[in-house]
N, C-alpha and C positions, 0 to 999 in steps of 0.2 A: 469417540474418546481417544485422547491421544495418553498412552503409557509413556513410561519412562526405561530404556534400556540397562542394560548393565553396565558398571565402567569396561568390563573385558570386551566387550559385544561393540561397545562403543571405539573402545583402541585397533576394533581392527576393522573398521569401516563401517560406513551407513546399508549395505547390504546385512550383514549380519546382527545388525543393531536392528534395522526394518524387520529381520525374522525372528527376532527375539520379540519385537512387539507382538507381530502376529502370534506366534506360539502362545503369548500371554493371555491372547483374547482382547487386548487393548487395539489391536486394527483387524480388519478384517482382512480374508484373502482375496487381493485383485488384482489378476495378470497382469493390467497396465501397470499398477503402481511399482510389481515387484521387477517388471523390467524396468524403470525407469530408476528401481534401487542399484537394479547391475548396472547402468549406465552409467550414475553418480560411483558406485564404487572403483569403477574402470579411472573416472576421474579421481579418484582418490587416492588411488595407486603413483598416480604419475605427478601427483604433486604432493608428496609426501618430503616433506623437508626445503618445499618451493620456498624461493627468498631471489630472485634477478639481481637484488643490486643492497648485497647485507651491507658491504662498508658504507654507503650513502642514506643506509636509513639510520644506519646505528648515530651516522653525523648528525643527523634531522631531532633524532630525538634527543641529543642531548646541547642543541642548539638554538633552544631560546625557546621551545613551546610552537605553539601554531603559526604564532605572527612570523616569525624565525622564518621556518620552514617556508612561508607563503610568501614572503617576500624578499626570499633568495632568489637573484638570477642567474643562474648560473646555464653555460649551454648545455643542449642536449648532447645526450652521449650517445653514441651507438646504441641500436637497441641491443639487450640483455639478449642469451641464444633464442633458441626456438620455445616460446612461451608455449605451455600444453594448450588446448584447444579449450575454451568454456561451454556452460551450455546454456541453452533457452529453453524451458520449458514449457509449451505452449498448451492448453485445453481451457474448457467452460470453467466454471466456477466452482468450488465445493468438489473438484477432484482430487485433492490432496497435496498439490503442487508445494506448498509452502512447506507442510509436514515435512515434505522429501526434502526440501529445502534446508529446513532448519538441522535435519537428521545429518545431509552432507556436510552443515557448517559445524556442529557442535565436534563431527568426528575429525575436521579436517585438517590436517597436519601442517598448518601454515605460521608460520611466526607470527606474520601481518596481515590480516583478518579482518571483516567487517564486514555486516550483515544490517542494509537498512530498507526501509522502504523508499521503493525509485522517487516517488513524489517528495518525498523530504529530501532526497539527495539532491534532486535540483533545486532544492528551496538551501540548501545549504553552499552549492555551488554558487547560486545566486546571487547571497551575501555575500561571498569570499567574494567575488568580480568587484563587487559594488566596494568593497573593504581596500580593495586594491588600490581599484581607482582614484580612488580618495587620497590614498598616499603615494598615488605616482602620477599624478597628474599629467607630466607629459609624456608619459608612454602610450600606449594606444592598442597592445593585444596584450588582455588577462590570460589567456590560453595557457601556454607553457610554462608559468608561473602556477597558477592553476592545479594542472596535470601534476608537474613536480610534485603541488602537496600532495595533492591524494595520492600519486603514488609512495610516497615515503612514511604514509600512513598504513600502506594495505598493499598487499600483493596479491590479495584475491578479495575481488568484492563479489556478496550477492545481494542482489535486488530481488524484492516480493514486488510483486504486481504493475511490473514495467510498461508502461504506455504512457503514451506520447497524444496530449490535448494543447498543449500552449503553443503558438508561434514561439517565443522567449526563448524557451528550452531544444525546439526544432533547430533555432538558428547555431545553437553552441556546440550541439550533442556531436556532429560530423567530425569538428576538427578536437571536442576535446576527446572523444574516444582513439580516435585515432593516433593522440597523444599519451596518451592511458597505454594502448595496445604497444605503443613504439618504447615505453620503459616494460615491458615486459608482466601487465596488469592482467590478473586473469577474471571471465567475467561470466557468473552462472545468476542465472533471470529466471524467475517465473511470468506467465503471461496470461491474458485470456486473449490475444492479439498475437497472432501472427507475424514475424518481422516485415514479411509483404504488406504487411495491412496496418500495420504502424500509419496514424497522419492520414491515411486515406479520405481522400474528399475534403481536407481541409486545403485553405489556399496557400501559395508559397509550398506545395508538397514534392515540387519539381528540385526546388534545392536541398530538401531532404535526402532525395536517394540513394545517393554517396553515402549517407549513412548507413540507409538498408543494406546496401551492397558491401560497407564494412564487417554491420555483423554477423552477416550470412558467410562471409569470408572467416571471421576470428573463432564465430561461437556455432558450435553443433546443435541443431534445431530438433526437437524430441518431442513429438506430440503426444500425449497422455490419453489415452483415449477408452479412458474410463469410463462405464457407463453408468457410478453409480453416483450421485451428488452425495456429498458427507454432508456437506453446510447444508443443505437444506434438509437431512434429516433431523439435523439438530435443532432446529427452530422448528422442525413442524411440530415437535413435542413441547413446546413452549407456550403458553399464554402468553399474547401480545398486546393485551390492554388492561392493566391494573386498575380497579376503581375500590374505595378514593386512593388519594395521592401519598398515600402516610407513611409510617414506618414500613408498615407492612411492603405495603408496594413497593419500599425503595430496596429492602432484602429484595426482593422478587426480581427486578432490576440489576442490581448487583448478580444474582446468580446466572441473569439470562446473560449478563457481559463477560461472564464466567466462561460458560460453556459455549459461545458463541465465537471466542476468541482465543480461550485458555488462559486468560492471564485477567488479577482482580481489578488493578486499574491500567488504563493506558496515559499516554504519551500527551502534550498538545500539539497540535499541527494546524498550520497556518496553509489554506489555498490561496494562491493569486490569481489574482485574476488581472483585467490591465488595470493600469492605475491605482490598485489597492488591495487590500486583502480578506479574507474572510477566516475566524480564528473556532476552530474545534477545541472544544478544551480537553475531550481523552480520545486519542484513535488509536486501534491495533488493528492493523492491514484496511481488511476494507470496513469495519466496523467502529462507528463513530460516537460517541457517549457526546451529551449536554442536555440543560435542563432547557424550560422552555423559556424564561427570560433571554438564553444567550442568543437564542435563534430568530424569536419572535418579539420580544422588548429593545431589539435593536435597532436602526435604521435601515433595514438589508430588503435587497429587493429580487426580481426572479434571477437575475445571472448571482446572484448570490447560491440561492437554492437550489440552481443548475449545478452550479460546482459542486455543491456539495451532495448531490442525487448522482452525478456521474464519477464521482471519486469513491464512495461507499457506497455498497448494496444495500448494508442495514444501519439504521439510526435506532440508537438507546436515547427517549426521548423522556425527562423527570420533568413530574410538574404541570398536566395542561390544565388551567384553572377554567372554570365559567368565564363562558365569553358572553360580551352585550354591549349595549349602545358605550357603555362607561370605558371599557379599553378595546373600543375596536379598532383602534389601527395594531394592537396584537390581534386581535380576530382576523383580520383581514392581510395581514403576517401568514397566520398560520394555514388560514385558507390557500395562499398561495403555493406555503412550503406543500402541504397535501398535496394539493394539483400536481408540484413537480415529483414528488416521491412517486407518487402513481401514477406520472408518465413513463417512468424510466425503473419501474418494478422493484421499487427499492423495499425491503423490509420494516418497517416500522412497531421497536417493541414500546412501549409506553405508560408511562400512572397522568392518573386523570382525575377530576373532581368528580366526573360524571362519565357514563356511556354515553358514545356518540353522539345521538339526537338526544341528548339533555342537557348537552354543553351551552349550547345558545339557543335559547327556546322561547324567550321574550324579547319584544324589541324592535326595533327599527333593523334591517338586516338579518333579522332572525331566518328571512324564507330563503336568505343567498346561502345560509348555513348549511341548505339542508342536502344541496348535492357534497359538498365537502363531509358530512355525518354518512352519508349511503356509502363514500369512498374510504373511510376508516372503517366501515364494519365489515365491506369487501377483503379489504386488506388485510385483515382476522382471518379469514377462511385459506382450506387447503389449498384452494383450486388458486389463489392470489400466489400462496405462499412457492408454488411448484415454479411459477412463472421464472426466467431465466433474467438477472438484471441487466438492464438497457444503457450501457456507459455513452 
């Protein structure tokens, strides 16, 4: 359970705000988590009133909006003094890392602020590049153009759940952090990925490094080394297949994205993948909401399912109807997405027409169903549920 601090508790750091939870009973006591409160608060001290370059933002924001900002060029300046150091949070899953996260940003004394998930920040870099290009056609580096916005956006960004899957993103991240760091941007990540381990075993990871060796430079590495999982306590108290699919079950739904996330609806977010995209319609962190039309009455195929198995642990899935010869290419949809959730140990909570082996039970196809029903009803149990997910 995540409680809520005091506003005084909160005015004077995320240390005293994290023991105000625990006193409450809203977190529990755990050594890792409360040093990595005294780490965050050490960083809270020293950027208490941070702003690198106030006359330049103050210009930014009252000069035309985003487009304004994004397509000034102006040169770089000097970098701002000695920007305080960021941090990385690195541990498994369901160790708290975000908590602490959100506990540092709510308290943090920053003018310019911003706190998003890493995957949507490059989805959003992405289109600013693309937005550029368009209107500068003969220019040929979005970078510094780039960097400028964000920085006159934010003086301290934090990112939830930082890792690095796309070539796309590999190729920009060197130079525009490096850009980011040189206006004096400060930069606190959570991870379940090491910055060693960032990209590993992917190709092109030789021109990455420079990056790795950036942020190992800028930002202070904190491993969490918790031994308790919270997320996976929280769902193992959960029913994870709803039958049938009605009102009932979608309350039921509702409450499991509740306490699974904190928050009653989320966001949409779009994966890329090359050439195209794949679109969630609610996520918060690694927790993915859609009904079964969006996923499986689509045209989407395994690198679809890939992306979305290695980006979320758990899928809120509304809606699996009987399956048969009449819509089986959603049978044969969903039979895939299965396979990939339970290669890569993702969560699946769910409303249904039916249990398992009664979804497709007549038919032509009916006997290919039956490893995909064995694997949804594994996936119900403890022993599925403990398992660590596979990004």
């Amino acid at each position: 359970m995540d409680g809520s601090s005091t506003p005084t508790k909160t005015a004077e750091g995320p240390l005293p705000a994290y023991r105000a939870r625990v006193a409450s009973g809203a977190l529990r006591t755990d050594p890792a988590q409360a040093l990595a409160a005294e780490t965050l608060q050490d960083l809270w001290r020293r950027l208490r009133g941070y702003d690198p370059n106030v006359e330049e933002a103050a210009k930014a924001s009252g000069g035309g909006g985003f487009m304004a900002r994004f397509f000034r060029r102006k040169p770089v300046d000097e970098a701002p003094g000695h920007a305080p150091q960021g941090l990385y949070m690195v541990g498994e899953v369901g160790r708290g890392k975000s908590m602490l996260m959100d506990l540092f940003f709510d308290c943090a004394d920053v003018p310019r602020k911003r706190r998003i998930h890493f995957h949507q920040f490059m989805q959003d870099c992405h289109a600013r590049i693309h937005a550029w290009r368009k209107a500068n056609p003969g220019e040929t580096d979005p970078i510094p153009p780039l960097a400028e916005a964000i920085a006159g956006e934010a003086a301290l960004l934090c990112f939830d759940e930082f890792q690095v899957h796309d070539i796309t993103d590999a190729m920009i991240l060197g130079r525009l952090f490096e850009a980011l760091f040189a206006r004096g941007v400060v930069v606190v990540a959570t991870s379940n990925t090491a910055p060693a381990d960032l990209f590993k075993g992917k190709p092109g990871r030789d021109a990455f490094l420079p990056f790795i060796h950036l942020i190992q430079q800028k930002v202070a590495v904190l491993h969490l080394q918790s031994a308790q999982d919270y997320r996976r306590d929280r769902i193992h108290g959960l029913p994870t297949w709803h039958v049938p699919a009605d009102g009932r079950a979608e309350r039921a739904l509702d409450s499991a994205f509740l306490e699974l996330t904190g928050q009653r609806h989320g966001e949409p977010r779009t994966l890329a993948l090359l050439g195209r995209s794949i679109s969630v319609p609610q996520a918060v962190g690694g927790v993915a909401r859609a009904d079964f039309d969006a996923l499986c009455g689509k045209p989407l195929g395994p690198a679809d399912y890939l992306a979305l198995s290695t980006h979320f642990h758990t899928l809120v899935l509304d809606g699996v109807p009987r399956l048969g010869p009449d819509n089986f290419d959603k049978a044969r949809r969903f039979i895939t997405l299965v396979d990939t959730l339970y290669e890569h140990r993702c969560k699946l909570v769910a409303s249904a027409a039916a249990v398992p082996d009664q979804l497709y039970e007549q038919g032509e196809n009916a006997a290919m169903f039956q490893r995909t029903a064995s694997r949804l009803e594994e996936m119900q149990s403890q022993d599925y549920l403990r398992l660590p997910h596979l990004t």
